[in-house]
N, C-alpha and C positions, 0 to 999 in steps of 0.2 A: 115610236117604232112598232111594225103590225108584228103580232105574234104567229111566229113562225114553224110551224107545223112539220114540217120535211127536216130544219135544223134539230128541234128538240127528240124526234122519236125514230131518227135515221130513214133512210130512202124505202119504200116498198119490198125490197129487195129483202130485208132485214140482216143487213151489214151493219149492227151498230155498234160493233167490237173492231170491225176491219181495220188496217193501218194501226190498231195499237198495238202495242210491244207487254204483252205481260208475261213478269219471269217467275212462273209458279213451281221450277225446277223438274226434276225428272218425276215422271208419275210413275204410281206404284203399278206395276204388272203380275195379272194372278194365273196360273195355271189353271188350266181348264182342256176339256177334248170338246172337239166341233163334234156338235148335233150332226150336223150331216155328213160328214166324209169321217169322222171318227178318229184325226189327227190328231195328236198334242197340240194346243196354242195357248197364247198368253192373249190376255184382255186388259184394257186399262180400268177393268173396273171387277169387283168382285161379284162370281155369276152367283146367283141364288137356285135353288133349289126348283127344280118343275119348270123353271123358264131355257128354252132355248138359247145354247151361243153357238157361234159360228168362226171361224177362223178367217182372215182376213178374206182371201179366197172366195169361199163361197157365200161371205156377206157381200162383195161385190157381185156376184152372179144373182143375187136375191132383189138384190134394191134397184129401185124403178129407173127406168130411165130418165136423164136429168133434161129436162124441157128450157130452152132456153126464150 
């Protein structure tokens, strides 16, 4: 059987999680204010010190548009 390339390291696309199911339960959310609009938000991750966050919001206004 030839070794097969696309099976082992998922499609180009890099979907190699898609379709599965994993239950890592509710993630921890930290308070934080948007860099740029200066709102209260929650982030799934804990912001650090000198690095910009953003609130759901205006990280969607920031990020590139998706090229299909």
């Amino acid at each position: 059987m030839p070794y097969n390339r696309r099976r082992r390291f998922g499609n180009r696309r890099g979907s190699f999680n898609r379709g599965r199911s994993f239950d890592r339960g509710p993630r921890e959310m930290h308070k934080a204010i948007c860099s740029e609009c200066g709102k209260e938000c929650e982030v799934p991750f804990k912001p650090t010190e000198g690095k910009p966050v953003f609130c759901r919001e205006c990280f969607a206004k920031r990020r590139r548009p998706r090229r299909f």
